[in-house]
C-alpha positions in Angstrom: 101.3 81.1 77.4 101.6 79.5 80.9 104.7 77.4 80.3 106.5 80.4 81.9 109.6 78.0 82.5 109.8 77.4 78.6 110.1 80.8 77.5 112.5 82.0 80.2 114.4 78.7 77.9 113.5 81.1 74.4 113.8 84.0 75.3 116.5 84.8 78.3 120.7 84.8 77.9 122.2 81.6 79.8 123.5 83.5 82.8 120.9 82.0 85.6 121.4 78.8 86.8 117.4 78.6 88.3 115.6 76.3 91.0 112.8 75.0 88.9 109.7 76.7 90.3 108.0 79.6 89.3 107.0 82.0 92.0 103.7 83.9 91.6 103.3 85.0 95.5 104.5 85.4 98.7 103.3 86.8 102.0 105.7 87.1 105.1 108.3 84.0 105.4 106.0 82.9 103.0 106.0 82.0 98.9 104.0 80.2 96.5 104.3 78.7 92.7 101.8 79.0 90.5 100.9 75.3 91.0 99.6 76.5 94.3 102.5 75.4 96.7 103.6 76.6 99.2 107.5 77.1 100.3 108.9 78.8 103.3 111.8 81.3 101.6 114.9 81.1 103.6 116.9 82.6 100.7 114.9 86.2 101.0 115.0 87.4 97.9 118.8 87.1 98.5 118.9 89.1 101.6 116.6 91.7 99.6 113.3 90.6 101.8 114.3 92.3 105.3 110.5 92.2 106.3 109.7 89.2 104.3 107.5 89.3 101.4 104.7 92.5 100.6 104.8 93.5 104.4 102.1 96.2 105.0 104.5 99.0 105.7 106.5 98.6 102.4 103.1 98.3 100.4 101.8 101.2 102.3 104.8 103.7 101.4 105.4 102.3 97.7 101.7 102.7 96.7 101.5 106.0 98.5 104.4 107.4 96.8 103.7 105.5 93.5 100.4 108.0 93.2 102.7 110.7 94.1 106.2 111.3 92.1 108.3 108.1 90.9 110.7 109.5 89.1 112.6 113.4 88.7 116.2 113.7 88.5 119.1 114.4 91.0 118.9 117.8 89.5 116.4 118.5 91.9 115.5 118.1 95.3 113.4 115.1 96.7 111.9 114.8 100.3 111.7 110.7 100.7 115.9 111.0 99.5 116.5 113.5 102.4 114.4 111.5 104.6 116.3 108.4 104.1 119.7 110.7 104.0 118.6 111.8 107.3 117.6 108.6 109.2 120.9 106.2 107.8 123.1 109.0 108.7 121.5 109.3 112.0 122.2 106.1 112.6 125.5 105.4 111.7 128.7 106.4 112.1 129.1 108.0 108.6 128.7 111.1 107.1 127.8 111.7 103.6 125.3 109.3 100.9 124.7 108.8 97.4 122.4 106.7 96.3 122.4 103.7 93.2 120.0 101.1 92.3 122.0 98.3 93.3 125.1 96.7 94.9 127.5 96.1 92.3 126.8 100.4 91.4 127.8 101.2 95.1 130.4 99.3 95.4 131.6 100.8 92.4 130.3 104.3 93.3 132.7 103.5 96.9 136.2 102.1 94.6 135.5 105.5 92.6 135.3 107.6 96.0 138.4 105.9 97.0 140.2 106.7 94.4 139.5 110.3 94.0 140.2 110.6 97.4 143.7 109.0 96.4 144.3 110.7 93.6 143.8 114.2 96.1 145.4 113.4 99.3 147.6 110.5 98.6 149.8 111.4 95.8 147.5 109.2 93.6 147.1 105.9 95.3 144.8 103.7 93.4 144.7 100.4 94.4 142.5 98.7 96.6 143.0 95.6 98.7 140.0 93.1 98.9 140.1 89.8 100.3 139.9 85.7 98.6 136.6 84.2 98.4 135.3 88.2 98.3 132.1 89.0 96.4 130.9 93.0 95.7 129.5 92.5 92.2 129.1 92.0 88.4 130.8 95.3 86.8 133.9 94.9 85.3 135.5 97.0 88.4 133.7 94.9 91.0 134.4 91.9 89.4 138.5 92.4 89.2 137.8 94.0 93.3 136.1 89.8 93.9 138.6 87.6 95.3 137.2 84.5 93.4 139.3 83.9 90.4 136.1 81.6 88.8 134.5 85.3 88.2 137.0 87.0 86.6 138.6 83.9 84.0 135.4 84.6 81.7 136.5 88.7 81.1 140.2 88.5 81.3 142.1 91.2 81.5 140.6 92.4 84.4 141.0 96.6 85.0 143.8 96.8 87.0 143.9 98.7 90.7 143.1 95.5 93.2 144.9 93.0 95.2 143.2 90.0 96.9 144.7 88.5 100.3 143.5 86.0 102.7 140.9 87.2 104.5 141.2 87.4 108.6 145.0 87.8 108.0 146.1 91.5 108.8 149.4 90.6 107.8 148.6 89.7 104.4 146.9 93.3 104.1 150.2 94.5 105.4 152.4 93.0 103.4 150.0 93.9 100.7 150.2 97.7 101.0 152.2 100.3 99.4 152.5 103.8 98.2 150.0 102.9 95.4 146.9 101.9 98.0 144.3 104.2 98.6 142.1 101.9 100.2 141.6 97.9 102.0 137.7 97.0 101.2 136.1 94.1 103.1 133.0 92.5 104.1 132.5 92.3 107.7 131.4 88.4 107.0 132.0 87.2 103.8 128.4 85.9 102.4 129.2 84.7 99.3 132.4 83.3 100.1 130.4 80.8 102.2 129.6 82.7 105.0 133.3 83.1 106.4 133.3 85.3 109.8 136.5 86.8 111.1 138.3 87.2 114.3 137.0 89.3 116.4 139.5 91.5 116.3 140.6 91.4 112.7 138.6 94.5 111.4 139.7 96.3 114.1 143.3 95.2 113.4 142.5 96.2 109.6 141.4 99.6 110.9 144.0 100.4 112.9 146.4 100.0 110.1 144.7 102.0 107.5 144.3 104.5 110.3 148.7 104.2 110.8 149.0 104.7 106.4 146.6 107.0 106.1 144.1 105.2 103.9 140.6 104.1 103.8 138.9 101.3 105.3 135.4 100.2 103.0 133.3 98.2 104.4 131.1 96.4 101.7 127.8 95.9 103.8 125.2 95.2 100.8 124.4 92.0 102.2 125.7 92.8 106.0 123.4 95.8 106.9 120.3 97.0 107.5 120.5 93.9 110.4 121.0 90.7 108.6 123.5 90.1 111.0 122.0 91.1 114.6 122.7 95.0 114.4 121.7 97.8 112.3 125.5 97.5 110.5 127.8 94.6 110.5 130.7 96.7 111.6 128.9 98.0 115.5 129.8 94.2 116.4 133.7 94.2 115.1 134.9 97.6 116.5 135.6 99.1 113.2 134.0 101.9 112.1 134.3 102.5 108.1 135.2 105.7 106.4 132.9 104.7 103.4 130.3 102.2 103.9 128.1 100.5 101.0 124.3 98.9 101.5 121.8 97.5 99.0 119.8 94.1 99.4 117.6 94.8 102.3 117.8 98.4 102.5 115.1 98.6 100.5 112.8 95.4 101.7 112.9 94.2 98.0 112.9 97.5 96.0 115.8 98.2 94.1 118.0 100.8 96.0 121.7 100.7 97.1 123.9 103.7 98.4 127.1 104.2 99.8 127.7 106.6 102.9 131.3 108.1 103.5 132.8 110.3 106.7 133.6 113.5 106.1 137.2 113.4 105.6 136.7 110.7 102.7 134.1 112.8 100.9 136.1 114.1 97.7 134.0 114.2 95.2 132.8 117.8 93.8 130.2 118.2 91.7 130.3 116.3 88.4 132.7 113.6 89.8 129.5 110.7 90.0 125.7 110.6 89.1 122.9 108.7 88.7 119.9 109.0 87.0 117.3 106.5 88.9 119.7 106.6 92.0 117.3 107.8 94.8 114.5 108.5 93.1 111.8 109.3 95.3 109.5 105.8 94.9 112.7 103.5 95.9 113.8 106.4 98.9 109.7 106.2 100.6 110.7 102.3 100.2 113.9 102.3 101.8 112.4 104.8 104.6 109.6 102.7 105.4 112.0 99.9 106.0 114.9 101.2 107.9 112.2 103.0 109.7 110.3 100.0 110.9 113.9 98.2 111.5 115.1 100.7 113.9 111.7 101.7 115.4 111.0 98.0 115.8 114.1 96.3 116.6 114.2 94.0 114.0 118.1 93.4 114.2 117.7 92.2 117.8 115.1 89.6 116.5 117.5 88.8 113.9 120.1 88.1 116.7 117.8 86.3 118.9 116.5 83.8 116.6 119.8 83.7 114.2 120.8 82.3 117.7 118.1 79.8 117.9 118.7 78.8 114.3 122.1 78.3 114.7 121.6 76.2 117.5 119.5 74.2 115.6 121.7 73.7 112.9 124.6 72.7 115.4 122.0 70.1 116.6 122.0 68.5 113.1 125.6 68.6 112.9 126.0 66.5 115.6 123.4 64.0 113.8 124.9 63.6 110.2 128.2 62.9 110.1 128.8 64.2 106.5 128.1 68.0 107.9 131.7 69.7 108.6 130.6 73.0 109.9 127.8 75.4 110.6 128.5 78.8 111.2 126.7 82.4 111.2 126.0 85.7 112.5 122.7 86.8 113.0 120.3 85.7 110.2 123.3 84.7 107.8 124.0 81.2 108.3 125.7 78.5 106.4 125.8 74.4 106.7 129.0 73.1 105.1 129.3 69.7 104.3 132.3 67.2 103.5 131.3 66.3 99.8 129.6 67.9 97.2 126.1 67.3 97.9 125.0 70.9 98.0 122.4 70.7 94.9 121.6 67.3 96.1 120.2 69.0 99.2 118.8 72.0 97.9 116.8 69.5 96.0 115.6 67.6 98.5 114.9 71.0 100.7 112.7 72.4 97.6 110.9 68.5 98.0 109.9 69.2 101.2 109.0 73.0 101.1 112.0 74.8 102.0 114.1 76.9 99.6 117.4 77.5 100.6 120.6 78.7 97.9 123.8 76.5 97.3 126.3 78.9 98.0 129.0 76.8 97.5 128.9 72.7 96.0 129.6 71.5 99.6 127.4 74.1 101.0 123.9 75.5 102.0 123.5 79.2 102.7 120.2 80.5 104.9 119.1 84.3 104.3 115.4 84.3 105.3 113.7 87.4 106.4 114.9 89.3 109.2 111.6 89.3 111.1 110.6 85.5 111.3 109.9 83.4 114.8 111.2 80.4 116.5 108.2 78.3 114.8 109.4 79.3 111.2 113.1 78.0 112.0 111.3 75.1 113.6 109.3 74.4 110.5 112.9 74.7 108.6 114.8 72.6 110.3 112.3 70.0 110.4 112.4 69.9 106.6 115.9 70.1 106.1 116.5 67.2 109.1 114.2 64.9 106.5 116.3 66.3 103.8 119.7 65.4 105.1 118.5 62.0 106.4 116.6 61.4 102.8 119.9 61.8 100.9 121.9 60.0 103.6 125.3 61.6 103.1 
């Protein structure tokens, strides 16, 4: 059957709200539907695709390692895990990693860290302090952590243990904290939200006080790191370094893999505490090495900061041309157009038209997460098609 559309109808629960084409390829910035067309992807296999799509290196270290060993246990030891251990911690200003397959599981893995670590040096402090219009996942736990009440209406009663405040407002964390928090978890830019960047200064701010009470900053980079935003971590460019850190999405180019690192001093579990069975196996660990490899060795977040700079300026450019756009804003290759009316599936429409796919973050909104290596001429090539968008639909 090649009516692929019609059996995702049959056969799949209603949870996906999809763009209606069905993607059979991609090479670089590059995808096509199995009609034959071609699209430039500027949603990235939601900030999954940090090299774009089957980049040599990836293909080279998956199908190496897939002739190899897939798939053991953590009851052994693993040399692509230790590899990746090795370079991450290397690079960072953490410690200690454990690895999950994806980003609601290290969030989760991070909130249960936190809490242990409460439970042991903070007379049992439990609760954690996330901010509104927060996302870190689909669990029950990461869920009731989201600061979007839209998530959690469906599942009511949430698991108790978090408090949402405004985000870029230390005194709301402030005012939030007492002898029950063990932890404040943020994103250094808030993606799903709508791609919400903070003072400069606020992380710092946020560090400094959980430095002054004695309890843990987490710093939710699953779709921050591995340089969507124009440095190896989001948190190098805000002055706050976290004492547990999560990362998915691109750490593995577009193979499932997510882990969470913590400093020493916020490393309580023992053995038994956590586990995984697939966590770090060895075929998504030679992935995420390849990747982080060719980042570092490569420079790719700088490239990310150049021409996330050039994009943005682009997208400034159109702001000043169609009235009906309130705000662009971004960091790196994370980048958002906001506009004064719901007309976001309008314009995702009308991108997909011309050969652009881009993801609705928001119904007033447009969110831009293409891969981290792309040129000047791809952004050229997407703003040219979203310029005849926006004009098309007129406002």
């Amino acid at each position: 059957m090649s009516n692929w559309q019609e059996l995702e109808r049959q056969y799949f629960l209603r949870t996906f709200d999809r763009v209606p084409i069905t993607i059979v390829r991609g090479q670089g910035v590059k995808v096509w539907d199995d009609t034959g067309r071609e699209y430039f992807d500027f949603v990235g296999g939601w900030a999954c695709a940090s090299l774009g799509h089957c980049h040599p290196v990836l293909i080279e270290a998956v199908t190496d390692q897939v002739k190899t060993l897939v798939q053991t246990s953590n009851a052994f030891y693993t040399v692509p895990q230790l590899q990746l251990a090795e370079l991450l911690i290397k690079n960072s200003c953490l410690d200690r990693i454990f690895y999950a397959n994806s980003g609601a599981e290290v969030v989760e893995g991070a909130i249960k860290l936190a809490r242990r670590y409460g439970k042991l040096k903070l007379n049992g402090a439990y609760e954690v302090i996330t901010a509104l219009n927060s996302f870190h996942g689909r669990t029950l736990a990461t869920t009731a952590a989201t600061g979007q009440p839209k998530f959690q209406e469906p599942y009511l009663p949430m698991p108790v243990g978090f408090k949402s405040v405004a985000f870029n407002d230390i005194e709301a964390i402030k005012s939030a904290t007492t002898a029950a928090t063990c932890a404040v978890m943020l994103e250094p830019v808030q993606g799903e939200g709508g791609v919400n960047i903070p003072d400069n200064k606020y992380l710092a701010q946020v560090r400094a006080w959980c430095d002054e009470k004695g309890i843990l900053l987490i710093l939710d980079e699953v779709q921050t790191g591995v340089g969507r935003l124009g440095t190896l971590f989001g948190y190098e460019q805000f002055g706050a370094e976290p004492d547990i850190m999560t990362l998915a999405k691109g750490l593995g180019g577009g193979v499932p893999i997510g882990a969470f690192l913590a400093k020493e001093r916020a490393s309580a579990f023992v053995p038994g505490d956590h586990g995984s069975t697939f966590g770090g196996n060895p075929l998504v660990c030679a992935a995420g090495y390849a990747v982080v490899k060719f980042i570092i060795e490569n420079n790719i977040p700088g490239n990310a900061r150049k021409v996330g700079a050039y994009f943005l300026s682009g997208l400034q450019d159109l702001k000043r041309k169609f009235s009906f756009i309130r705000d662009v804003r971004g960091r790196g290759l994370l980048l958002a157009v906001e506009f004064d009316k719901d007309i976001g599936q309008t314009a995702l429409r009308a991108c997909l038209d011309g050969g652009l796919l881009v993801n609705r973050v928001k119904p007033n909104a447009l969110r831009f997460m293409p891969p981290l290596n792309i040129t000047s001429g791809d952004v050229d090539a997407a703003l040219s098609i979203l310029n005849k968008a926006l004009a098309a639909i007129g406002g």
